[in-house]
C-alpha positions in Angstrom: 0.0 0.0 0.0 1.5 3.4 -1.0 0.8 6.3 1.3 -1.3 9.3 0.1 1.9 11.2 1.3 3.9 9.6 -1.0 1.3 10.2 -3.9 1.0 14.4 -3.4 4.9 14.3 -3.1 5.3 12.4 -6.4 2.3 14.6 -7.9 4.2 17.9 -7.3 7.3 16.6 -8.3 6.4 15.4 -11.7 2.5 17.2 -12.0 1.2 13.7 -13.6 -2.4 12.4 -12.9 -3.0 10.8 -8.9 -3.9 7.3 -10.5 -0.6 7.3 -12.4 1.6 8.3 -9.7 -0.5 5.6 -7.6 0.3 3.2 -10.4 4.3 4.3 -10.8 4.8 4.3 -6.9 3.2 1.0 -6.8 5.7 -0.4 -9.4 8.7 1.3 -7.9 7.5 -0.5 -4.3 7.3 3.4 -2.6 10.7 4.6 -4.0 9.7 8.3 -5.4 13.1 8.5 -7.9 12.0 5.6 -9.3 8.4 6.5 -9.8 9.6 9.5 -11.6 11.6 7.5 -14.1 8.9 5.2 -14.6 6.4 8.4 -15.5 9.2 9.3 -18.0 9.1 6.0 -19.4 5.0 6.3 -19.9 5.3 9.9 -20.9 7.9 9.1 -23.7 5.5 5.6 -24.7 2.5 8.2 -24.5 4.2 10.2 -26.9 5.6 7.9 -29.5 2.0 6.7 -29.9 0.7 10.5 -30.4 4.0 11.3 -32.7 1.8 10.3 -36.0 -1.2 12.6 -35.5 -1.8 15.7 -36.7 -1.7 19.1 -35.1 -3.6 21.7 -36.5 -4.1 24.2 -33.9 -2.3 25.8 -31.3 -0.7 29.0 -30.9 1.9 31.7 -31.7 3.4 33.0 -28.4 5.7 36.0 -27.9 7.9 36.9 -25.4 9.7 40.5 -24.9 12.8 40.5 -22.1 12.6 42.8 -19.6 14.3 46.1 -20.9 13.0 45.2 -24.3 15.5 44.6 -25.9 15.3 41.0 -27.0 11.8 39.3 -28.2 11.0 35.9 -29.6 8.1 34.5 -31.0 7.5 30.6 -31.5 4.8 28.9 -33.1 3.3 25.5 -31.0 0.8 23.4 -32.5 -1.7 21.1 -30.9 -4.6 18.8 -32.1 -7.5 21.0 -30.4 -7.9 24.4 -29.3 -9.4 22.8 -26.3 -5.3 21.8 -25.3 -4.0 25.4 -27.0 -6.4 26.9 -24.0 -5.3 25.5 -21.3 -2.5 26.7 -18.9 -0.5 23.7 -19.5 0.1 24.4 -23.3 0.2 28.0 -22.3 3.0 27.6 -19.7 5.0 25.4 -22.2 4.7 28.0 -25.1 6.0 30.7 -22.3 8.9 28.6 -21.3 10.3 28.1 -25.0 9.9 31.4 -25.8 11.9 32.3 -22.8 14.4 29.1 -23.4 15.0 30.8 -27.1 15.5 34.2 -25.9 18.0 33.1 -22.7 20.0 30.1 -24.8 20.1 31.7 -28.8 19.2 28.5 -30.3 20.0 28.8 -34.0 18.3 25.4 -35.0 14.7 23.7 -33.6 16.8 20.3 -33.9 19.5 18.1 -34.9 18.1 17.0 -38.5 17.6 21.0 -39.0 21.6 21.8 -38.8 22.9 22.2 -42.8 25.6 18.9 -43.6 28.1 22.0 -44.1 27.8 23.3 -41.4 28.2 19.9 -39.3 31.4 18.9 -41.8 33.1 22.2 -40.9 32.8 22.2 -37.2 33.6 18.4 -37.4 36.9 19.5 -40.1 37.7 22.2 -37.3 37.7 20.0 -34.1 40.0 17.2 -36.3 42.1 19.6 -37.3 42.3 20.3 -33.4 43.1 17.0 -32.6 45.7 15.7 -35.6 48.1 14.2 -32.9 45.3 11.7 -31.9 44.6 7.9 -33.4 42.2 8.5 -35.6 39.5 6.3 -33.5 40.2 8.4 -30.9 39.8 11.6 -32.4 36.6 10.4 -34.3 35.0 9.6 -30.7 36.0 13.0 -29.6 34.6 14.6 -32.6 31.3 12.8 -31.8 31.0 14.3 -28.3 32.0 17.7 -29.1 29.0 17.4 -32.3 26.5 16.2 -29.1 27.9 19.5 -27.2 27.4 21.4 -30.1 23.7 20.5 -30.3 23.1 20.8 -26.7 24.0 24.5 -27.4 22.4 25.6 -31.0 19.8 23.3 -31.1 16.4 24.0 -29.3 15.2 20.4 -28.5 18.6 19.0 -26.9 19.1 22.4 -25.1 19.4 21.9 -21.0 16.1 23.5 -19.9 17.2 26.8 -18.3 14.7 25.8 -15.6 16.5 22.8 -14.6 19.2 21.7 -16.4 19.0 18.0 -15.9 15.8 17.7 -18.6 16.3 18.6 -22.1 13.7 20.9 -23.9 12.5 17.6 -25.9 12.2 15.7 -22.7 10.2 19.0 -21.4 7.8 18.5 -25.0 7.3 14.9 -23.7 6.2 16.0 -20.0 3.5 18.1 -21.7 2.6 15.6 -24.2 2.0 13.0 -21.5 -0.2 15.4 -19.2 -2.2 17.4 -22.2 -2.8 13.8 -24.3 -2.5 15.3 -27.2 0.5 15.4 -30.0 1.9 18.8 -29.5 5.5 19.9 -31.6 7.4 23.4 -31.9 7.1 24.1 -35.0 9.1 27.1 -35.6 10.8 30.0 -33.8 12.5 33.6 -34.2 14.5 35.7 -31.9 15.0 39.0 -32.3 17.7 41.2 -30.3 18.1 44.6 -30.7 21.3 46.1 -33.0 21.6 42.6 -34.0 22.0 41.5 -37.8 
């Protein structure tokens, strides 16, 4: 028997449904950091099953830094305007529009960076590391490419909120709690003097 206690704590920690943090306690035998990861698990499952419908509604949100001198504005789609009203898809939008204009993401994700730009950052960082075995320098190259899209790519970016979830993990969240398909679709940032 898992305690109510237990249950709230869980809720708050990860905002899913009572039954399912019942149901991920349960399977964890009472351990809360385990719960969470088996919520993750669900929320990821819940949204590979979503990941073929259609989203044709939604909403553009803006955000303007204090001082206004930066503003971004990202487009989020849904599958109803019933999800695109609620304060869950709202909060989302608001925290990706404030993600873009904190981090400077120059691409949503991976598949988005050009193959030229990838071959001249990976020439650069061999270039960097010549004195290496090549096998060495080639597993090198491949974690400085995951830095790189940690940092210009929106969906791998560290949530400035908490840096242990990544803004795709973040998509998932809401995806698992709204039940509907929901995907960035595009973004711009604006900062002032900037070309």
């Amino acid at each position: 028997m898992v305690s109510k206690d237990l249950i709230v704590e869980l809720r708050h920690k990860t905002g899913a449904g009572m039954m399912d943090c019942k149901e991920a306690l349960t399977e964890s035998k009472g351990d809360v950091e385990k719960a969470v990861e088996v919520l993750r698990k669900k929320g990821i499952q819940v949204a590979q099953k979503k990941s073929s419908r259609t989203t044709k509604d939604g909403a553009v949100v803006s955000y303007i830094h204090p001082g206004s001198k930066i503003g971004v504005m990202v487009e989020v789609l849904c599958e109803t305007d019933f999800v695109a009203k609620t304060d869950e898809f709202k909060n989302f939008g608001k925290e990706v529009a404030m993600q873009i204009a904190a981090q400077r993401p120059l691409y949503l994700k991976k598949e988005d960076v050009p193959a030229d730009v990838l071959e001249k950052e990976r020439h650069i960082m061999l270039a960097i590391l010549a004195d290496k075995p090549k096998n060495v320098a080639d597993k090198i190259v491949e974690g400085k490419l995951d830095k790189f899209y940690k940092e210009f790519c929106l969906l791998e970016q560290p949530f400035i909120k908490d840096d242990k979830v990544a803004i795709k993990d973040l998509l998932t969240q809401v995806i698992a709690k709204t039940g509907e398909k929901i995907e960035i679709k595009k973004f711009v940032r604006y900062q002032l003097g900037e070309e």
